[in-house]
Backbone as CSV, one residue per row, in Angstrom:
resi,resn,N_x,N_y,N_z,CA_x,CA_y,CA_z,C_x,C_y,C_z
1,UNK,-105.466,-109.580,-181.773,-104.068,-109.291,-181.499,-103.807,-107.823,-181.808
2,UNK,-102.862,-107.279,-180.959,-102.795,-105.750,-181.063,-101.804,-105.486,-182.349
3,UNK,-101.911,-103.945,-182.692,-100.651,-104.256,-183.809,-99.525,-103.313,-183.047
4,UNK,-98.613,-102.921,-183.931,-97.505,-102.534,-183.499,-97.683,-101.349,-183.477
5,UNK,-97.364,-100.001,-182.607,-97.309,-98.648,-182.907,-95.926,-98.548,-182.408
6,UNK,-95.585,-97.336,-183.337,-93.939,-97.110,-182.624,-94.459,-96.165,-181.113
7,UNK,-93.305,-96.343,-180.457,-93.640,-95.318,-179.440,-94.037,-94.066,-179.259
8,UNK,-92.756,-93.315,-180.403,-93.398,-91.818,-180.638,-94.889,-92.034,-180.865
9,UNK,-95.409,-92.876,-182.032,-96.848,-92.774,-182.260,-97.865,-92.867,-180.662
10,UNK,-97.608,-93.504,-179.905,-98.147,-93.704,-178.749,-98.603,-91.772,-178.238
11,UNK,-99.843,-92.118,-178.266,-101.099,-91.061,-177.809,-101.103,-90.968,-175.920
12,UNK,-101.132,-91.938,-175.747,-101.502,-92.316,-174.100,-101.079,-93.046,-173.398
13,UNK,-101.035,-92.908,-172.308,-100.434,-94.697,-171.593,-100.688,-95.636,-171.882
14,UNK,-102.348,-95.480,-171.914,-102.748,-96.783,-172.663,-102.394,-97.526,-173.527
15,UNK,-102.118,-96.785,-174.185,-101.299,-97.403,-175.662,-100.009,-97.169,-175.739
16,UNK,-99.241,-97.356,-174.776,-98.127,-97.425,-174.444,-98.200,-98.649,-173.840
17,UNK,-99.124,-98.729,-172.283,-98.735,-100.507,-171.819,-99.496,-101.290,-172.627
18,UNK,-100.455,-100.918,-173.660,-100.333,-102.090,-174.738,-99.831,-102.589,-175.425
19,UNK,-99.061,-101.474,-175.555,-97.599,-101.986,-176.665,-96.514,-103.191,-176.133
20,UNK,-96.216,-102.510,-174.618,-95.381,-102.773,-173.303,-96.016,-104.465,-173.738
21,UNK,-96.919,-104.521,-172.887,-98.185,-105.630,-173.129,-97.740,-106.679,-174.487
22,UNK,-97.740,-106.424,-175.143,-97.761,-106.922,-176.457,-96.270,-107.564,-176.497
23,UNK,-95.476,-106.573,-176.504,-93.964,-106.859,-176.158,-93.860,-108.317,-175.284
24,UNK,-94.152,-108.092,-174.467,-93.766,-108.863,-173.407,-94.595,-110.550,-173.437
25,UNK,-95.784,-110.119,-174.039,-95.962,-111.782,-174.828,-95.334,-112.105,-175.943
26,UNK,-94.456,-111.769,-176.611,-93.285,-111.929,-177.892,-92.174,-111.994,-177.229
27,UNK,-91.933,-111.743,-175.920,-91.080,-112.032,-175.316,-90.971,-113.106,-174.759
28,UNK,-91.862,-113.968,-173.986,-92.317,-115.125,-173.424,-91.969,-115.769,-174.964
29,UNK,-93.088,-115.409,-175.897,-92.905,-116.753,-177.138,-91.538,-117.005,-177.392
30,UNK,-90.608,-115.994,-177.601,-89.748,-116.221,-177.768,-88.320,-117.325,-177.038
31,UNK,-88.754,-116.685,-175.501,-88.013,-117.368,-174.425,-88.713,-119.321,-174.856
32,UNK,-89.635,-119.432,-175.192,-90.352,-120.682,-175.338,-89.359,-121.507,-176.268
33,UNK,-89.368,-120.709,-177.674,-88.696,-121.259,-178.917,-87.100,-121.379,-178.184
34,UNK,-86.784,-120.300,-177.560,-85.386,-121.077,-177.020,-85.086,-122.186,-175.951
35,UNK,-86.203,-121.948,-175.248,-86.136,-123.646,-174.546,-86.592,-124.855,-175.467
36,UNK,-87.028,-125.086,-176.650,-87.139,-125.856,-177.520,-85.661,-126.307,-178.139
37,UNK,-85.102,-125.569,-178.339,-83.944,-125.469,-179.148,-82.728,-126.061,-177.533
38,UNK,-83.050,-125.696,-176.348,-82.459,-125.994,-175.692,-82.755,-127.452,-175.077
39,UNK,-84.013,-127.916,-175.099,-84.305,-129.322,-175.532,-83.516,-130.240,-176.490
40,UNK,-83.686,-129.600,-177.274,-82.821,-130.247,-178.432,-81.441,-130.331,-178.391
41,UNK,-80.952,-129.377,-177.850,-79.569,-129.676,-177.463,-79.462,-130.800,-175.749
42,UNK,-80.158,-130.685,-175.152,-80.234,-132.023,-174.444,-80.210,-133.195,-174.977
43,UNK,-80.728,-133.715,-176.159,-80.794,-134.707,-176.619,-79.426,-134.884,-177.125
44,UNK,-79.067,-134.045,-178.139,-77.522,-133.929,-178.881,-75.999,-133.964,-178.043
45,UNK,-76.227,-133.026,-176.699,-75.224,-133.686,-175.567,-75.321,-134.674,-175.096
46,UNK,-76.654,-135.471,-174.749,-76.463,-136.675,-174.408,-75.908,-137.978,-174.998
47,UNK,-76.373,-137.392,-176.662,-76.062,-138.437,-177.881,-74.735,-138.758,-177.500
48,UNK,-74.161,-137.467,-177.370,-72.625,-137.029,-177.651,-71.650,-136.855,-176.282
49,UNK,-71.837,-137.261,-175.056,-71.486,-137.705,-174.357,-70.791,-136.293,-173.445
50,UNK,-71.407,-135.024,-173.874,-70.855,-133.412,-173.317,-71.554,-133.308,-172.019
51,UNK,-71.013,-132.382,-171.501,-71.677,-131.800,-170.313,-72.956,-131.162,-170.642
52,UNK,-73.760,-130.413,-169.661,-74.544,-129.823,-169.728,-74.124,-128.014,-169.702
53,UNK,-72.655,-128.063,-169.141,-72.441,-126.518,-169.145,-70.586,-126.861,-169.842
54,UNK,-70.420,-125.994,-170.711,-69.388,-125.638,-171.249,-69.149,-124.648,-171.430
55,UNK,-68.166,-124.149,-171.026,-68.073,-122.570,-170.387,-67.461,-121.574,-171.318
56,UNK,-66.645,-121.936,-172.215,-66.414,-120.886,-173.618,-67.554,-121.019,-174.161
57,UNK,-68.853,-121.769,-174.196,-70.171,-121.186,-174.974,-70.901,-120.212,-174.627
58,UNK,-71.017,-120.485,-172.926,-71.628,-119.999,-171.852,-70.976,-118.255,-172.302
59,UNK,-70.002,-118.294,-172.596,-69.203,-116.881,-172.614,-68.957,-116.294,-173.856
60,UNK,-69.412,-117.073,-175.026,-69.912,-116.628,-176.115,-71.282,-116.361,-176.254
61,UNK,-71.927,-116.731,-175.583,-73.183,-116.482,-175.980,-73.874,-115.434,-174.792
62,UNK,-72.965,-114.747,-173.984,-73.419,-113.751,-172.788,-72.615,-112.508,-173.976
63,UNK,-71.690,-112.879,-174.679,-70.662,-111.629,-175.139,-71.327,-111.638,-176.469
64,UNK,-72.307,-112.208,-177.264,-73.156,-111.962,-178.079,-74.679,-111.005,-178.088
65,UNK,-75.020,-111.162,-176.409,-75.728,-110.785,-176.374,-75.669,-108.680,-175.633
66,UNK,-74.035,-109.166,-174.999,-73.738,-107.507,-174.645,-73.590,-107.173,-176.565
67,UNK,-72.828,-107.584,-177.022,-72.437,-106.975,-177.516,-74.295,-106.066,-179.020
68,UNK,-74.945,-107.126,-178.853,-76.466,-106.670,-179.135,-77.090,-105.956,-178.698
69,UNK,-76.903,-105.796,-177.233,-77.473,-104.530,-176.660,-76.396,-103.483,-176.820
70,UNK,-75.137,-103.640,-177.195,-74.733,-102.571,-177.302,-75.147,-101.920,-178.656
71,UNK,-75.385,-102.840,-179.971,-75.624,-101.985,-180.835,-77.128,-101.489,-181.441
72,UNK,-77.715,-102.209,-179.962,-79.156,-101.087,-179.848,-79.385,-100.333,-178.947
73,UNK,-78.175,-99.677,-178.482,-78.314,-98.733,-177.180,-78.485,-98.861,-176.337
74,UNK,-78.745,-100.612,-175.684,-79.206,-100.903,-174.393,-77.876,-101.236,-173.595
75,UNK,-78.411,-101.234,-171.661,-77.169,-101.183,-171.202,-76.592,-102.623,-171.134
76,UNK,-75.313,-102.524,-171.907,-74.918,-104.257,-171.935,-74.682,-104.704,-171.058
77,UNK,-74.243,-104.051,-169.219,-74.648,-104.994,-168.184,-75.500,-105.548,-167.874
78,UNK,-77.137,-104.844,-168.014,-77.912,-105.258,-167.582,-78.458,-106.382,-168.129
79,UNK,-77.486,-106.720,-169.562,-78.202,-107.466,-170.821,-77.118,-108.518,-170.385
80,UNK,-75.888,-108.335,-169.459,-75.463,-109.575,-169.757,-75.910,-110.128,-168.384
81,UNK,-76.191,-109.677,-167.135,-76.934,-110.309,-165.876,-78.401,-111.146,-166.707
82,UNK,-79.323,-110.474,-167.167,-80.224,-111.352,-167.676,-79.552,-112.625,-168.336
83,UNK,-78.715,-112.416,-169.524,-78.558,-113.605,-169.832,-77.538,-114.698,-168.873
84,UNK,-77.079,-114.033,-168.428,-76.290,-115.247,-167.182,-77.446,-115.927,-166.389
85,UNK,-78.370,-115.298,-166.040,-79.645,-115.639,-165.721,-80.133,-117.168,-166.320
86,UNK,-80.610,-116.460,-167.356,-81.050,-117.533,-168.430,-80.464,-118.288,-168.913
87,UNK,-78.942,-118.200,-168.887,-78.263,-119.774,-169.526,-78.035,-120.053,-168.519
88,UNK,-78.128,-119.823,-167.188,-77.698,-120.297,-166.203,-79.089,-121.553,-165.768
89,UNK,-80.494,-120.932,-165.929,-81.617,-121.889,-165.939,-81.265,-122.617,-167.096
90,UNK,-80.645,-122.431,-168.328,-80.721,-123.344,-169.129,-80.177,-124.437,-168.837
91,UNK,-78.810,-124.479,-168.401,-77.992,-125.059,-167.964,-78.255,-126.032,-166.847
92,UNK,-79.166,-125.476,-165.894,-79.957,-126.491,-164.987,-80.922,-127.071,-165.493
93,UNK,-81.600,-126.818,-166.138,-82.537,-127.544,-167.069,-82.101,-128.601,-167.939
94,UNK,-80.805,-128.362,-168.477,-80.208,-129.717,-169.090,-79.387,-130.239,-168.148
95,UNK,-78.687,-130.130,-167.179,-77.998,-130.666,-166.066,-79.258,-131.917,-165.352
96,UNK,-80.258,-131.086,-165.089,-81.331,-132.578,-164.694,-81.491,-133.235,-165.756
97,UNK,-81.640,-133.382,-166.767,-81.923,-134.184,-167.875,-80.798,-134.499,-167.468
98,UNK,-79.542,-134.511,-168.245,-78.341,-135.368,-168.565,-77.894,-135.785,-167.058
99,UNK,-78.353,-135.399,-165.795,-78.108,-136.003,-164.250,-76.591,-136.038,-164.343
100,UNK,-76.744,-134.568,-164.500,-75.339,-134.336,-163.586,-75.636,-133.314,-162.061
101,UNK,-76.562,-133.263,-161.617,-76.818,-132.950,-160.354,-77.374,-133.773,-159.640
């Protein structure tokens, strides 16, 4: 497993898209652990008789994530299209489970 270099430290490209590289499988793991957790909330809406999309969460949790890229400098549109993205697959992902489509 590679380790971490900061960027400034980065010598070459190489070790730049390894880093890139590296990133981006911690990125996947990560996306993983949240479909776990989004599993789990399939089970807990179903217990509990909710939809699969509830839309003040849906809009807390897109305005959590601008507001994260805003306080790491990233652009919070682009951070909130991804996540509309992704709760939007989430959301279909528990919508077939709980068969509301």
């Amino acid at each position: 497993m590679s380790t971490e270099t900061p960027p400034q430290d980065c010598q070459s490209m190489a070790e730049v898209r390894a880093q890139i590289d590296r990133l981006d499988i911690e990125l996947v793991q990560l996306l993983a652990a949240r479909a776990g957790y989004i599993d789990r909330a399939i089970q807990l809406k179903q217990a509990n008789g909710w939809p699969a999309r509830i839309p003040e969460r849906v809009e807390e949790v897109v305005m959590n994530a601008r507001a994260a890229a805003e306080g790491e400098g990233l652009d919070p549109d682009l951070i909130e299209g991804l996540w509309r993205q992704l709760v939007d697959w989430s959301i279909a992902r528990e919508a077939r489970v709980i068969r509301e489509e």
